[in-house]
C-alpha positions in Angstrom: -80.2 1.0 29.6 -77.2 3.4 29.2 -75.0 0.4 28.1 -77.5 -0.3 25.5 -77.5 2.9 23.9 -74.2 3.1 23.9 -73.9 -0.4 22.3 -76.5 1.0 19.8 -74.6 3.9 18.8 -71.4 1.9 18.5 -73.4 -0.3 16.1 -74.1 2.3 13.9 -71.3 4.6 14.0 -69.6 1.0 12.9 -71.7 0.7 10.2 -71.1 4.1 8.6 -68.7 4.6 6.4 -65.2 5.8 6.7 -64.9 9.4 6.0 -64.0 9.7 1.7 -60.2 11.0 1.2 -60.2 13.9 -0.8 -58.6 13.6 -4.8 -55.7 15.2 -3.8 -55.0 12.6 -0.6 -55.9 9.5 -2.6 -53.2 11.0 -5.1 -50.6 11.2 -2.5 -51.7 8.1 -1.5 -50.9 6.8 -4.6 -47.5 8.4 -5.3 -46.5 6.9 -1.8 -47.4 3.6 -3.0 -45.5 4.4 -5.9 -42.3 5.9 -4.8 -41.6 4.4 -1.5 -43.3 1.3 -1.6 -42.8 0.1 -5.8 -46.3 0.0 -6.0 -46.8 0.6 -9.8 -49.8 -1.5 -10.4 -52.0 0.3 -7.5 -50.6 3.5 -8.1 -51.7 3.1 -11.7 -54.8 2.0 -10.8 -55.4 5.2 -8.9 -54.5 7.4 -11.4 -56.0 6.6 -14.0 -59.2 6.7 -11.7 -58.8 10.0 -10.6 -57.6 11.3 -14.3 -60.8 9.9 -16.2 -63.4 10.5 -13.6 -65.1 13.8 -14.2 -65.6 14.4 -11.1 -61.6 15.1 -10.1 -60.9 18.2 -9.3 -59.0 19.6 -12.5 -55.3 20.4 -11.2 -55.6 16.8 -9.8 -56.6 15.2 -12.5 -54.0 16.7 -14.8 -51.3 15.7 -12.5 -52.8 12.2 -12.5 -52.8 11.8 -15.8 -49.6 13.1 -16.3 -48.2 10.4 -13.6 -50.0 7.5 -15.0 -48.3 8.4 -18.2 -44.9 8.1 -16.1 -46.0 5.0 -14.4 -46.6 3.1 -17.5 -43.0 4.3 -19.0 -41.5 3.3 -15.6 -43.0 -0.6 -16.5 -41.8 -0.3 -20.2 -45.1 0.0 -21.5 -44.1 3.1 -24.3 -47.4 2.5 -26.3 -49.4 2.8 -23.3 -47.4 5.7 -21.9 -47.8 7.6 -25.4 -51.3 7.1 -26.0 -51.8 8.6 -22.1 -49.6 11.2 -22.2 -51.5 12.2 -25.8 -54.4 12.7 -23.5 -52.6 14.8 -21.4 -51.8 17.1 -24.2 -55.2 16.5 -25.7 -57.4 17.2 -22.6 -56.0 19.5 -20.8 -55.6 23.0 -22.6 -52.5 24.3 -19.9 -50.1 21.0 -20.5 -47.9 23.3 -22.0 -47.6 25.0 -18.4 -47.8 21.4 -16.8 -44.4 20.3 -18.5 -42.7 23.1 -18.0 -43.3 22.4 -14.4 -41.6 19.3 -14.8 -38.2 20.1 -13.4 -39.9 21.0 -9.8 -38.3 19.6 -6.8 -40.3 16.7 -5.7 -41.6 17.5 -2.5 -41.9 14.7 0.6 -44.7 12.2 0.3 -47.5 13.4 2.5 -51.6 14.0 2.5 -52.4 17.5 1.5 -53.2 19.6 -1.7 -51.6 18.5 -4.6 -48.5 20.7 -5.5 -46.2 21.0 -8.8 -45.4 18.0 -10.1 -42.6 16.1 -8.6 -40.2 15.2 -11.3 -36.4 15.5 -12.1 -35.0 16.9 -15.6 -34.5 13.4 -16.9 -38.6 12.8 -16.1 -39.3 15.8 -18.2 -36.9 14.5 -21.3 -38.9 11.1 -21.1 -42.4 13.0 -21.1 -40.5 15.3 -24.3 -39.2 11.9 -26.3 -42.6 10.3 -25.6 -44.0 13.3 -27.4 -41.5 13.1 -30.3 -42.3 9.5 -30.6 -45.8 10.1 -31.7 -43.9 13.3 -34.0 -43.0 13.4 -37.6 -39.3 14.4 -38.9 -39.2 14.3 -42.5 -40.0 17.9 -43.4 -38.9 19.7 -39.9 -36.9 22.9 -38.8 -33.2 21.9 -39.7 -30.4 22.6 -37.0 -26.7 21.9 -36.5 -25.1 21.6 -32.8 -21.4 20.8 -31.6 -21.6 19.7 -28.0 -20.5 16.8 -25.7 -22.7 13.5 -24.6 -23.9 13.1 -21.2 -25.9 10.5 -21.2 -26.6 7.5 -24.0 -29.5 5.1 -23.6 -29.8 2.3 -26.0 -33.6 1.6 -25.9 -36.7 0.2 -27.5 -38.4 1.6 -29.4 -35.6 4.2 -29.8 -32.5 5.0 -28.3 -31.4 8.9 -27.9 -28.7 11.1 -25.9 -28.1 13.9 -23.9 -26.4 16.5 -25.2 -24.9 19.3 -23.6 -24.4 22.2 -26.4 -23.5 25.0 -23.6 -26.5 27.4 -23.5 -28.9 24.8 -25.1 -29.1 20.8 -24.2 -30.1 18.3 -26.3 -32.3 15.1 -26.0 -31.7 13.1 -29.9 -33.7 10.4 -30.8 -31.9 8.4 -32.7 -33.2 4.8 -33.6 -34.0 1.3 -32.2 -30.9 -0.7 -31.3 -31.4 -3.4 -33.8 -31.1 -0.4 -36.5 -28.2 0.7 -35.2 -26.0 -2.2 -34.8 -27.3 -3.1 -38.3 -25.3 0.5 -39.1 -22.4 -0.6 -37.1 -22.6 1.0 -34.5 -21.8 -0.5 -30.9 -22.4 0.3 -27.1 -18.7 2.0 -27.5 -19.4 4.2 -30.2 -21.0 7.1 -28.2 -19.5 7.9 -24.7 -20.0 10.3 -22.3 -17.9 13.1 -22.9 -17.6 12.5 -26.2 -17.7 15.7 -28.7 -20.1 15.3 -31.7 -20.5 17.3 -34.3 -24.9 16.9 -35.0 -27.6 17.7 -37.7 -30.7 17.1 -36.7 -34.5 18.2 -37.1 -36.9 19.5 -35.2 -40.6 18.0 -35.3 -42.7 19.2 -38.2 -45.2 20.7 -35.9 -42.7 22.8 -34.5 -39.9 23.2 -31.5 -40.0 20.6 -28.9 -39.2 21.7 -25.6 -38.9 22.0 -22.1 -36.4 24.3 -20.1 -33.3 24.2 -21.0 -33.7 21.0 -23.3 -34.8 20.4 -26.6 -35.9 17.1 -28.5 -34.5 16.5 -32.1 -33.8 13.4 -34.3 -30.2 12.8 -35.3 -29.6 13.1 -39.6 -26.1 12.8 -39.2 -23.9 12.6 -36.7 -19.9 13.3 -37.1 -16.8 13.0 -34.9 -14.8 16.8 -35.3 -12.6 15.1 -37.2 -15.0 14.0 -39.8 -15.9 10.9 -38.6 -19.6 9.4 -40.1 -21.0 7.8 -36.8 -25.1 8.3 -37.3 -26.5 8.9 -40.6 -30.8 8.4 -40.6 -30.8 8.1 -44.1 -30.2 4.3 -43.4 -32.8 3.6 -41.3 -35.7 1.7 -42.9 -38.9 4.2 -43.8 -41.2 2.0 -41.4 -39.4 3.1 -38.0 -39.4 6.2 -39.2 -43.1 6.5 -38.7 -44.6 7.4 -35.5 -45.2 4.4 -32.9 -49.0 5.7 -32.9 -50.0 8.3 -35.3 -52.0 11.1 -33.8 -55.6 10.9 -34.6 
């Protein structure tokens, strides 16, 4: 009799089912998958559950959204990325605090409650140029800067660098490689360590930025000695226009 209750009760304790992971687990979870497995498809798949289900707790689902936004740059998919990380700015009313949480050390994988967000300074630059891609330029904030390059990434749908200006860096968007070359300009024309003499534009709706960097678009761009090496003047009125206007 005993062993047939306890057969019984294994039955059904079988047939229950396994105790739910909480929002911020199953977001762990899914930056595990993500970061030290290469998971991108499931990880993507989990975020974007958690960020549209209304049932996510909110600091979750903000941090969700804002790594399926990453997730989707990290496979190359900029439309995709943009048109998330729009929501992000669109949904939730603290994304301004959100990105300037960005620089944040990440913190080791692990089930718990969801922290800041794990990101390096380069992460928040990419969630700033996926901003200014969805930006306008052609009546913004004018500025000039003389500092040195630290980075250049030649990139669809546009390339930009990092420039270090002392007290202030710089990410500046530039424009799709095609564009460039068709300006003659190569791979050697900018260079790390390289000083550049910049004018450049902020967004028309205002500054773009995030700690200790700031995104602009390149007018022209000179060499100290006078040098034209950038001049957006050239580049065709279609790329101009944002990848996806906002609605």
């Amino acid at each position: 009799m005993t062993k047939n209750l306890l057969l019984a009760a294994a039955l059904l304790l079988s047939a229950l089912p396994a105790i739910a992971q909480t929002d911020a687990e199953r977001l762990h979870g899914a930056i595990f998958a993500q970061d030290s497995q290469g998971n991108l498809d499931s990880a993507i798949t989990t975020y974007r559950q958690l960020a549209y289900s209304g049932l996510t707790q909110r600091d979750v689902a903000a941090e969700a959204q804002y790594r399926l936004a990453q997730a989707l740059l990290a496979k190359g998919d900029v439309t995709a990325a943009t048109r998330e990380f729009e929501r992000l700015e669109r949904d939730f009313a603290d994304y301004q605090k959100l990105v300037a949480r960005l620089s944040a050390p990440r913190p080791a994988p692990g089930l718990g409650t969801a922290g800041p967000f794990a990101a390096t300074p380069l992460d928040a630059v990419k969630v700033l140029l996926l901003e200014a891609q969805a930006s306008r330029f052609d009546a913004g904030v004018p500025i000039s800067l003389r500092g040195k390059i630290t980075q250049m990434v030649w990139a669809n749908p546009r390339s930009f660098m990092l420039v270090d200006a002392g007290n202030q860096k710089y990410a500046i968007q530039l424009t799709s490689p095609n564009t460039m070359v068709q300006q003659g300009l190569s791979r050697n024309t900018f260079t790390v360590d390289q000083e550049i003499l910049v004018q450049a534009l902020r967004p028309n709706q205002g500054r773009l930025a995030s700690q200790d960097t700031e995104v602009v678009q390149a007018n022209l761009i000179n060499s100290p000695d006078g040098k034209l090496l950038f001049d957006w003047s050239k580049v065709p009125e279609s790329i101009r226009a944002p990848i996806e206007p906002k609605k």
